[in-house]
C-alpha positions as CSV (number, residue, x, y, z in Angstrom):
1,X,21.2,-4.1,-4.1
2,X,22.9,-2.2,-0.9
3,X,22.6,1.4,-1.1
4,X,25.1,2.9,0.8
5,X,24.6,6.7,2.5
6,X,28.4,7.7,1.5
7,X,27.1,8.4,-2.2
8,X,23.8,10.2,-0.9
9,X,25.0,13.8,-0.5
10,X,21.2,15.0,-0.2
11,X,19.4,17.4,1.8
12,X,15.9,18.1,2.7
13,X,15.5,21.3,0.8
14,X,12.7,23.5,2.1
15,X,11.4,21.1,4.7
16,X,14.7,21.0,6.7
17,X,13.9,20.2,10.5
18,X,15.6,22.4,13.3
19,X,18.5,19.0,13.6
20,X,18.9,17.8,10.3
21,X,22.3,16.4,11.2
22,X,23.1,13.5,13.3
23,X,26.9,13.0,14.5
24,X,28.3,8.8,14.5
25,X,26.5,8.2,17.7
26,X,22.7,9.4,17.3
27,X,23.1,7.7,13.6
28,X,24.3,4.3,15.6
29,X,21.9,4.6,17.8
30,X,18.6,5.1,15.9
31,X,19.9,2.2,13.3
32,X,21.0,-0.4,16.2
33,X,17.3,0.5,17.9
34,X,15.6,0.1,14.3
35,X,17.3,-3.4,13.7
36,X,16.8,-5.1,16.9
37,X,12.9,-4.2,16.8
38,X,12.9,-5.6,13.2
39,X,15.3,-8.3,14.1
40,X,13.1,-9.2,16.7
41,X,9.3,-8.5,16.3
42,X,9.1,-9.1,12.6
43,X,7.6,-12.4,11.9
44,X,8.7,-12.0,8.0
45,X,12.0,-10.8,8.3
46,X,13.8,-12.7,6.8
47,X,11.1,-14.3,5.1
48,X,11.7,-13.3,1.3
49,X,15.3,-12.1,1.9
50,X,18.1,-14.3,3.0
51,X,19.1,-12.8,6.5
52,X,22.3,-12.7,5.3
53,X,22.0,-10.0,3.0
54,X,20.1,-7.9,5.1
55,X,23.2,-8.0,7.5
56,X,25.4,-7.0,4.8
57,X,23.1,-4.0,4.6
58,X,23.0,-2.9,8.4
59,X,26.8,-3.2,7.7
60,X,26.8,-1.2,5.1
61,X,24.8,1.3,6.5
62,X,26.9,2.1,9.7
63,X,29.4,1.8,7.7
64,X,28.8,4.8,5.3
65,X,27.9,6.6,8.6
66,X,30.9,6.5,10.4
67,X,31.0,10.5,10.1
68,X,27.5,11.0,10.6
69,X,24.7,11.7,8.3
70,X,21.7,14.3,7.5
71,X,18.0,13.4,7.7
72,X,17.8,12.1,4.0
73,X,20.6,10.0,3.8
74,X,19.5,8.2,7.2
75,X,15.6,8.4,5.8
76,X,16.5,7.5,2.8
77,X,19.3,4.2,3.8
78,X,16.5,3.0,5.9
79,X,13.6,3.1,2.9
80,X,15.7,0.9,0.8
81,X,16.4,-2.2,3.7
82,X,13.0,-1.5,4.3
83,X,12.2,-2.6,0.6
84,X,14.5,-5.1,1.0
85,X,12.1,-7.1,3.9
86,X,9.8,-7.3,1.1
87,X,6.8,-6.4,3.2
88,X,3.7,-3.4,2.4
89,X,3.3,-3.0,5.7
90,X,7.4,-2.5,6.5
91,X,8.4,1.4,5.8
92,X,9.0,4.5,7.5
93,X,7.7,8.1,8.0
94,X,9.4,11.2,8.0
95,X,9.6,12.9,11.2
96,X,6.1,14.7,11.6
97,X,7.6,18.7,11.1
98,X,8.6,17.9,7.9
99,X,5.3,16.4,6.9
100,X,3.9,19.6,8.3
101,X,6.0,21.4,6.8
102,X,5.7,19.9,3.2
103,X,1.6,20.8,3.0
104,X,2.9,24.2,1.6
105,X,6.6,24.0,0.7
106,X,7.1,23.6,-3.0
107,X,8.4,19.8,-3.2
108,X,5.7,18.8,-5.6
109,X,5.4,18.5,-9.2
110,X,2.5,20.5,-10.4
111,X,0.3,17.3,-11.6
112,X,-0.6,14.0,-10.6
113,X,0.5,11.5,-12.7
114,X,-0.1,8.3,-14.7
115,X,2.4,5.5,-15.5
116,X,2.1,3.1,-17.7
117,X,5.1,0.8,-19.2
118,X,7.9,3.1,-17.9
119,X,6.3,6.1,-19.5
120,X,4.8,9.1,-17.3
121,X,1.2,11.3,-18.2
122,X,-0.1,14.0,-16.9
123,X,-3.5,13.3,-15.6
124,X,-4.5,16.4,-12.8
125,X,-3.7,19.7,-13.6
126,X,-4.7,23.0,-11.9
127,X,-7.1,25.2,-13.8
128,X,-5.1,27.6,-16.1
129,X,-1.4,24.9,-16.3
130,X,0.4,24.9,-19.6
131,X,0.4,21.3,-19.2
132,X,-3.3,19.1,-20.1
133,X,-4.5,15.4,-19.5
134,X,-2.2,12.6,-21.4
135,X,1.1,15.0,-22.4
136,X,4.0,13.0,-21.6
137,X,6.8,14.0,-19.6
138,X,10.0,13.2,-21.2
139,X,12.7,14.7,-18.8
140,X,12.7,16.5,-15.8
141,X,15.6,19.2,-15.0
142,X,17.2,17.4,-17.9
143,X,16.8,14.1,-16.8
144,X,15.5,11.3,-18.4
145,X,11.8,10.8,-16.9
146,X,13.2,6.7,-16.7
147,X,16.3,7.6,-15.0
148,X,13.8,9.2,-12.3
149,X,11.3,6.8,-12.4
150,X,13.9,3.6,-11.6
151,X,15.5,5.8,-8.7
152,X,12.7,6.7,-6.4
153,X,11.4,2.9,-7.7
154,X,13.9,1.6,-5.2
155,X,12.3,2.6,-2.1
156,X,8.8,1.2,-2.8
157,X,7.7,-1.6,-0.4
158,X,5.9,-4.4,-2.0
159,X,4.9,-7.9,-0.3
160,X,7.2,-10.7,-1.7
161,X,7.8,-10.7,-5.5
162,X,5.1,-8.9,-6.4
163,X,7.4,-5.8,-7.9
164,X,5.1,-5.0,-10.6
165,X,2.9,-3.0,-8.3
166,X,5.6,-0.3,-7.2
167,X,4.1,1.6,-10.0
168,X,0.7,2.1,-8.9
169,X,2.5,3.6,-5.3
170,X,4.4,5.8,-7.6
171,X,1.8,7.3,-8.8
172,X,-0.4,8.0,-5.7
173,X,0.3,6.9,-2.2
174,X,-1.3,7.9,1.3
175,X,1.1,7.1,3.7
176,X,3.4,8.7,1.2
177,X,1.9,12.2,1.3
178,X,0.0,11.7,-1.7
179,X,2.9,9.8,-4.1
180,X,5.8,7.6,-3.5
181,X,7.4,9.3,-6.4
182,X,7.4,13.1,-5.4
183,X,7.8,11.8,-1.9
184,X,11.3,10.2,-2.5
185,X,11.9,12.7,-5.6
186,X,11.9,15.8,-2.6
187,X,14.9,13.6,-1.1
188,X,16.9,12.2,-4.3
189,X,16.8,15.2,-6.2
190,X,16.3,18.4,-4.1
191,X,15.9,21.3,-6.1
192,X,14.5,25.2,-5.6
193,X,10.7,25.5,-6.4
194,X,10.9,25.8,-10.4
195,X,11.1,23.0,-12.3
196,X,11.5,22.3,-16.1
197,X,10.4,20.0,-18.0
198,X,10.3,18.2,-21.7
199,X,6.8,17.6,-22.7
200,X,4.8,16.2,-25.5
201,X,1.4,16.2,-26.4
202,X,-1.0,12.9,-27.6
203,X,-0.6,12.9,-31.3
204,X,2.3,16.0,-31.7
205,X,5.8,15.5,-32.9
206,X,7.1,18.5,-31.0
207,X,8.6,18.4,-28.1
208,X,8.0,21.7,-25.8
209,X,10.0,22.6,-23.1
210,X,8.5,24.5,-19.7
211,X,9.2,25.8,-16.5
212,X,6.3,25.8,-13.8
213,X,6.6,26.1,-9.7
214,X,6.3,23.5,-7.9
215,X,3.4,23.0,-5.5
216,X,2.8,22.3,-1.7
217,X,1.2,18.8,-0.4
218,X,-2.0,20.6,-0.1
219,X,-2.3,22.1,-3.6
220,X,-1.0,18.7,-4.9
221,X,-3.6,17.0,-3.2
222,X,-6.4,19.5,-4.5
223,X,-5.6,18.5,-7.9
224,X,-7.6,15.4,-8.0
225,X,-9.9,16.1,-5.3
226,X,-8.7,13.7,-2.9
227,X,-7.8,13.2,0.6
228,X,-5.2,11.5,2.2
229,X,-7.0,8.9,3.3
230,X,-10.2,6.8,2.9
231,X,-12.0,5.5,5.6
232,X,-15.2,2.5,5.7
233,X,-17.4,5.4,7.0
234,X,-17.0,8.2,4.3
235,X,-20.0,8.1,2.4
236,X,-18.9,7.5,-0.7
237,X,-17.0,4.5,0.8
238,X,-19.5,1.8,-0.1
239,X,-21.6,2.6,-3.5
240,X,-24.1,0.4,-6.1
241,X,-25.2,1.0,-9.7
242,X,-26.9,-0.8,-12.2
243,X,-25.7,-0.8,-15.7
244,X,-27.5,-3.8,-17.0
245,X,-30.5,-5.7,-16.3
246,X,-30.0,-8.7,-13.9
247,X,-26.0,-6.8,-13.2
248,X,-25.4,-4.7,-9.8
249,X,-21.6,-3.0,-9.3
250,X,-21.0,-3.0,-5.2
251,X,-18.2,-0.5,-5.2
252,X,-15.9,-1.2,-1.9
253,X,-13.2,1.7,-1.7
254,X,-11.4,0.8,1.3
255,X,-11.8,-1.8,4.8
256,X,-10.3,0.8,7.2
257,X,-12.3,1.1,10.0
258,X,-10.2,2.1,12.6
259,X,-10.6,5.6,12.8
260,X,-14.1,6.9,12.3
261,X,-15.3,2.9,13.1
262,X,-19.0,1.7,11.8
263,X,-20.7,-1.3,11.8
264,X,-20.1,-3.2,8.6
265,X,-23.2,-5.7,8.7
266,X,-25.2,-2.2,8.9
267,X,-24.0,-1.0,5.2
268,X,-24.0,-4.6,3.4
269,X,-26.9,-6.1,5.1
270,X,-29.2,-3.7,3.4
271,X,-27.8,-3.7,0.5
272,X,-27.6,-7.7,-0.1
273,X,-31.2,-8.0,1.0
274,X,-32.2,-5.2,-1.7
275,X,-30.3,-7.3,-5.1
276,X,-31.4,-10.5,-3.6
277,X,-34.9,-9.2,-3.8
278,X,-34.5,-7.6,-7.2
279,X,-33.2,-10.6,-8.6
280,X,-29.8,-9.8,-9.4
281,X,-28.1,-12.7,-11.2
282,X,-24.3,-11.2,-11.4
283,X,-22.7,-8.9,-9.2
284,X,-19.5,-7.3,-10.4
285,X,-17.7,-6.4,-7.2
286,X,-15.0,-3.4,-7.9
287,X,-12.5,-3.1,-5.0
288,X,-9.9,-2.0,-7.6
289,X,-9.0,1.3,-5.3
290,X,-8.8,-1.0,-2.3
291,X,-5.5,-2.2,-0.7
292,X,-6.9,-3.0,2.8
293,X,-7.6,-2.1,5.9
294,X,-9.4,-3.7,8.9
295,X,-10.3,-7.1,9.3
296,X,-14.5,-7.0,10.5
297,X,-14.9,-5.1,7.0
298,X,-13.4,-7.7,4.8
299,X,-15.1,-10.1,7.0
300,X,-18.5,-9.1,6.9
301,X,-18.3,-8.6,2.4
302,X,-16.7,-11.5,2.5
303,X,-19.9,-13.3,4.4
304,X,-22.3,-11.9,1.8
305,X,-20.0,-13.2,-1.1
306,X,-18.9,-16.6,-0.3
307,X,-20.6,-19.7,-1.5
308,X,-19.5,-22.0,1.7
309,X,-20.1,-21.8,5.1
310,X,-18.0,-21.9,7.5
311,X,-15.6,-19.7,6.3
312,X,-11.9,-19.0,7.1
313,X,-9.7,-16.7,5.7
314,X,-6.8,-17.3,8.1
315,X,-5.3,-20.6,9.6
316,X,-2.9,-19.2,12.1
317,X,-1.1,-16.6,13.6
318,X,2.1,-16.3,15.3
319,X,4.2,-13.5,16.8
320,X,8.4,-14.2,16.6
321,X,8.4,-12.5,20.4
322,X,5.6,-10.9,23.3
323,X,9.4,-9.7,24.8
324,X,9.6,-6.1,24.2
325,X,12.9,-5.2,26.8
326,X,15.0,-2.7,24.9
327,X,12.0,-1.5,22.3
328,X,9.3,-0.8,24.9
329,X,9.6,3.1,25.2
330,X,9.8,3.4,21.6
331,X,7.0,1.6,20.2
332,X,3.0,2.3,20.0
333,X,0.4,1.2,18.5
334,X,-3.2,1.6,18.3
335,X,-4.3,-1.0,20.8
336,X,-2.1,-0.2,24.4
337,X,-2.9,-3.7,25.6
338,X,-0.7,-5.5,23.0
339,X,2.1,-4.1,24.9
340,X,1.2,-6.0,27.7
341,X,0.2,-9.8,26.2
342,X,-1.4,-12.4,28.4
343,X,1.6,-15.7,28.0
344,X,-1.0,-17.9,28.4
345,X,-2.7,-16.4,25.1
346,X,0.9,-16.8,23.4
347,X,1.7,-20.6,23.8
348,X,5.6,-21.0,23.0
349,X,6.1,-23.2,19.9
350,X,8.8,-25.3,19.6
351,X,10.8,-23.3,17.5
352,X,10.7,-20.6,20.0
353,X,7.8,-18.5,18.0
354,X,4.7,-18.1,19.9
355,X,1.2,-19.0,18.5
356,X,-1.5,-16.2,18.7
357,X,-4.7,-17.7,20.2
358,X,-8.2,-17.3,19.2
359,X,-8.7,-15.4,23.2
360,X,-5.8,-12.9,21.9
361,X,-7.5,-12.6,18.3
362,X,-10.2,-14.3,16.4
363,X,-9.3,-14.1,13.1
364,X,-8.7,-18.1,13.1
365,X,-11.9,-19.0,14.1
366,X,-14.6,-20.0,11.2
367,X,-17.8,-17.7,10.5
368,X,-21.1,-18.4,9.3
369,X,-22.5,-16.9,5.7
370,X,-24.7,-14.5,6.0
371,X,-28.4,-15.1,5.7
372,X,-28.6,-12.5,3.0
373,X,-25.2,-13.9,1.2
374,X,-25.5,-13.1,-2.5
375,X,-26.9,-16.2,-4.7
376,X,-25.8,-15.3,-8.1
377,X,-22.8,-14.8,-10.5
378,X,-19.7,-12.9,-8.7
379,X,-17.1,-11.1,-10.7
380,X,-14.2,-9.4,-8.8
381,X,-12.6,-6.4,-10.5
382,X,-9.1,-6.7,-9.5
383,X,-6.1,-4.2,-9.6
384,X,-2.3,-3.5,-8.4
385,X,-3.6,-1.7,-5.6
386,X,-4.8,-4.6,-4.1
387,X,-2.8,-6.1,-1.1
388,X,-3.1,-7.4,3.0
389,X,-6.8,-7.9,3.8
390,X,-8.1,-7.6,0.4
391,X,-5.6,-11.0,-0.6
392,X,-6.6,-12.4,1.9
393,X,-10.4,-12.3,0.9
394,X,-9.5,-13.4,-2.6
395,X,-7.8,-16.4,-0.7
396,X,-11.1,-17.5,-0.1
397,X,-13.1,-16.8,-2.9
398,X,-10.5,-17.4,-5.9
399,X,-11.4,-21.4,-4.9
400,X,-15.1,-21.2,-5.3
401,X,-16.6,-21.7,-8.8
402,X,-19.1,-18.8,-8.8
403,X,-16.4,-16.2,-8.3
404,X,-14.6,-15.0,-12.1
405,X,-11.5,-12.4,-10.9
406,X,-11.1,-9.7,-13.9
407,X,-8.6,-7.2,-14.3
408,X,-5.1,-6.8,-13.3
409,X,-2.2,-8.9,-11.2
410,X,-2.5,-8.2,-7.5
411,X,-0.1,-7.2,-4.8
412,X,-0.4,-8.5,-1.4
413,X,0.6,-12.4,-0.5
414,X,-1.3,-15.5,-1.1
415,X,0.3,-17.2,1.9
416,X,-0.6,-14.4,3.9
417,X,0.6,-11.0,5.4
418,X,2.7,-9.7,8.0
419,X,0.1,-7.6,9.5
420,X,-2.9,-7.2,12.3
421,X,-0.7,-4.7,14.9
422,X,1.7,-2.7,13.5
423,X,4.1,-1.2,15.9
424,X,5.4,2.4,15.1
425,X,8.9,2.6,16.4
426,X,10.0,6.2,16.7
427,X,13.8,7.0,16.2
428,X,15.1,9.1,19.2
429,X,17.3,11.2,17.8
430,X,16.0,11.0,13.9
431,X,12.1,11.4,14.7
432,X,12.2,8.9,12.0
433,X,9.5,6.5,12.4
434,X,9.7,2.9,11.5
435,X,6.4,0.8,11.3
436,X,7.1,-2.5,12.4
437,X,4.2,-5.6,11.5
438,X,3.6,-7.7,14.6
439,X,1.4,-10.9,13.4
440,X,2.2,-13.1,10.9
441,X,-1.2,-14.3,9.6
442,X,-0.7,-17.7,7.0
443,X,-4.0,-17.7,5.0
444,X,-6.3,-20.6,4.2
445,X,-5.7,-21.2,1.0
446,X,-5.2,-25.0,0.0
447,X,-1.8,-24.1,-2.0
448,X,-0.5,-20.5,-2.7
449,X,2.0,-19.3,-4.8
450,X,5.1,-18.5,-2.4
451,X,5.3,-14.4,-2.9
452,X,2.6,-13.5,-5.0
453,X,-0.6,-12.0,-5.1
454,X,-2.8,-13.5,-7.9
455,X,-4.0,-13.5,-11.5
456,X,-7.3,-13.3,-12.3
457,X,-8.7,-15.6,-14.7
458,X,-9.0,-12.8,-17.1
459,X,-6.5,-10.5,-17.7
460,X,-7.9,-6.6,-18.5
461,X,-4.9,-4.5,-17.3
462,X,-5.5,-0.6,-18.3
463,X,-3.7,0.7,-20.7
464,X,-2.4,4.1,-22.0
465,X,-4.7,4.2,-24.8
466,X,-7.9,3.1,-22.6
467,X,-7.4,5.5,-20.1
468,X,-6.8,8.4,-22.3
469,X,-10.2,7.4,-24.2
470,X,-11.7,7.1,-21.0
471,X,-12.5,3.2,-21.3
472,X,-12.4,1.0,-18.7
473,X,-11.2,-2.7,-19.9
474,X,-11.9,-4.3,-16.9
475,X,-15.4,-3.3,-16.1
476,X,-16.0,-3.9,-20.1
477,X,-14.7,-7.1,-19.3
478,X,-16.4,-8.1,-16.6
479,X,-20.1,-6.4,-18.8
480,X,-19.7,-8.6,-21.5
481,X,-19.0,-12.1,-19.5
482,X,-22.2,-11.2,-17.1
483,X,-24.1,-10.8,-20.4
484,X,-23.4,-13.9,-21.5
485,X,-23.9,-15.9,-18.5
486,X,-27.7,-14.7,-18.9
């Protein structure tokens, strides 16, 4: 579907930035800078969408701004091609004053939220709200909670076909300030800092009807206690319980590692060595919260989990381009030396990609189990949240028969991601900034499923009705089958 910015007559509301309109020529230029970088350095471009119809999008685009356009309309026309690419790692940012400016504006709702089959709860509330845990919100401003839902749906990146996870990004999101449905809610349907809604309790045949202020990214953020984002290091990262004899939970939040960095053989080392030791016949590995991260974390787990040895996750990697004339004052990323790539690391394929060698990055080459690699049972817990490195691990250990997935349908891609360096492309004029995948990575898997992330072999998705009893099907899942492989 083309969304064209003629029918978008939006505006940023509070968070307005100094410029927030762009005459013909800045919007021409920021979208003919955006497309040739994606055009270009995007190894999956066109890889679930014909090019075709991504054309017909650029054209509408310009098209729609022939008289210019504001920050949301340009913000927003970009989100949905982004979609469109069908890649997690594809989106953009908002220029950085209006994420400043949005930890205390009222753009919020004032609750964090649960989905489930096309229905939103409440779940996080401040102390003292008229609202409590599992009232459902029927409308908001008089629209239909669905209509809402479907329209900020639209701008949700998911790898390949995997659109049953734009959901779980709905309903909290990092790199969306928190959720991809206030985030794009802000910009679809701007609005002064009250906001009504139609509510109705678990169990009650009235509906009530309330207005409450809206909220601030910090405040929002506050309500459940989290931060924006997770990192390997935090110390509640990387956790273990013991709810059953002979069982151990490893709990692995998230593989990013880039920021505060650690040694990943120093956290699971230890704590492989301690269940061998103790006897351990099944561990149930949760990594439900986990979508990914960096590469020497899922590594290492995946050394303590896997049954063969040597292991490879990844059988190649290719870059479209190492040719960055035109882009190169625009782009960064978090390693300066990609912007200068050896050719002799990059051998030109035939087809005019270049292969990524094992001197440039090592992901190719085959690693040893670990001598403290786990010797029982292994049950995954799996969830929507999963994508990138995460898929890539299952890639490996969905084929081994001492590994039982349980839980829900995955994002990511079984063929592998568009990932590894991610360029961030900032708009001149805009401050827009587009995040552009570098790498194409094709996993190891014998024979994935084109677009798709993968199924576990038993299905325990959460439901309204669990979560509002505060049950956990998957982990009850995953209980009983380790009891009765004793």
């Amino acid at each position: 579907m083309l969304l064209s910015l003629a029918v978008l007559t939006l505006a940023v509301t509070q968070a307005e930035p100094p410029n927030i309109q762009f005459d013909p020529e800045e919007v021409r230029e920021d979208l003919a800078l955006a497309r040739d970088a994606l055009e270009r350095l995007h190894p999956g471009y066109d890889r679930y969408t014909e090019r075709a119809e991504l054309d017909a999008h650029w054209a509408a685009m310009a098209q729609a701004a022939e008289d210019g356009a504001d920050l949301a309309e340009l913000y927003l026309g970009l989100s949905a091609l982004l979609a469109d690419i069908r890649c997690d790692h594809t989106k953009a940012e908002l220029p950085d004053l209006v994420e400043q400016s949005w930890e205390t504006e009222p753009v919020y709702l004032p609750f964090r939220m649960r989905l489930f089959e096309e229905r939103m709860y409440v779940e996080h509330v401040a102390e003292g709200s008229a609202l409590t845990r599992g009232d459902e919100v029927l409308r908001i401003d008089g629209d239909p909670v669905s209509e809402r839902l479907q329209a900020a749906r639209r701008y949700m990146p998911v790898d390949g076909y995997t659109d049953h996870v734009r959901d779980a990004q709905l309903e909290s999101s990092g790199e969306f300030l928190g959720s991809g449905f206030d985030h794009f809610e802000a910009l679809l349907a701007p609005d002064d800092d009250q906001v009504v809604l139609e509510i109705q309790r678990p169990g009650e045949p009235e509906i009530r009807t309330i207005m409450l202020s809206r909220i601030g990214y910090a405040d929002f953020r506050a309500l459940s206690g989290e931060t924006r984002w997770r990192n390997f290091s935090d110390p509640d990262a990387v956790s273990v319980t013991r709810p059953a004899d002979g069982v151990a939970v490893l709990s692995v939040e998230t593989f990013v590692n880039y920021r505060t960095p650690i040694s990943p053989d120093s956290v699971f080392q230890p704590i492989f060595a301690e269940l061998n030791a103790d006897g351990v016949e099944t561990l149930i590995v949760d990594v439900r919260r986990n979508g990914g991260g960096s590469t020497e974390v899922m590594q290492s787990l995946l050394s303590y989990l896997s049954s063969d040895t040597p292991i490879q996750h990844t059988s190649e990697i290719w870059v479209t381009t190492i040719d960055f004339e035109g882009v190169r004052d625009h782009i960064q990323t978090w390693d300066p030396n990609a912007l200068s790539p050896n050719p002799d690391w990059y051998p030109e394929r035939p087809d005019g990609r270049r292969d990524v060698s094992a001197r440039a990055n090592n992901q190719t080459v085959p690693f040893t189990r670990a001598a403290d690699a786990f010797e029982g049972e292994i049950i995954i817990l799996t969830s929507q949240r999963n994508a990138s490195g995460v898929t890539l691990m299952y890639g490996v250990l969905a084929e081994q028969s001492h590994v039982t997935l349980v839980g829900e349908r995955t994002g990511g891609s079984q063929e592998g991601p568009t990932a590894g360096i991610i360029w961030f492309l900032n708009l001149p004029n805009s401050g827009i900034v587009v995040r552009v995948p570098w790498l194409y990575q094709r996993s190891a898997m014998r024979d994935p499923e084109f677009g798709q992330g993968f199924t576990p072999d038993v299905l325990a998705p959460e439901t309204y009705d669990s979560w509002l009893e505060g049950r956990d099907p998957a982990f009850e899942a995953a209980l009983e089958l380790a009891r009765s492989r004793r």
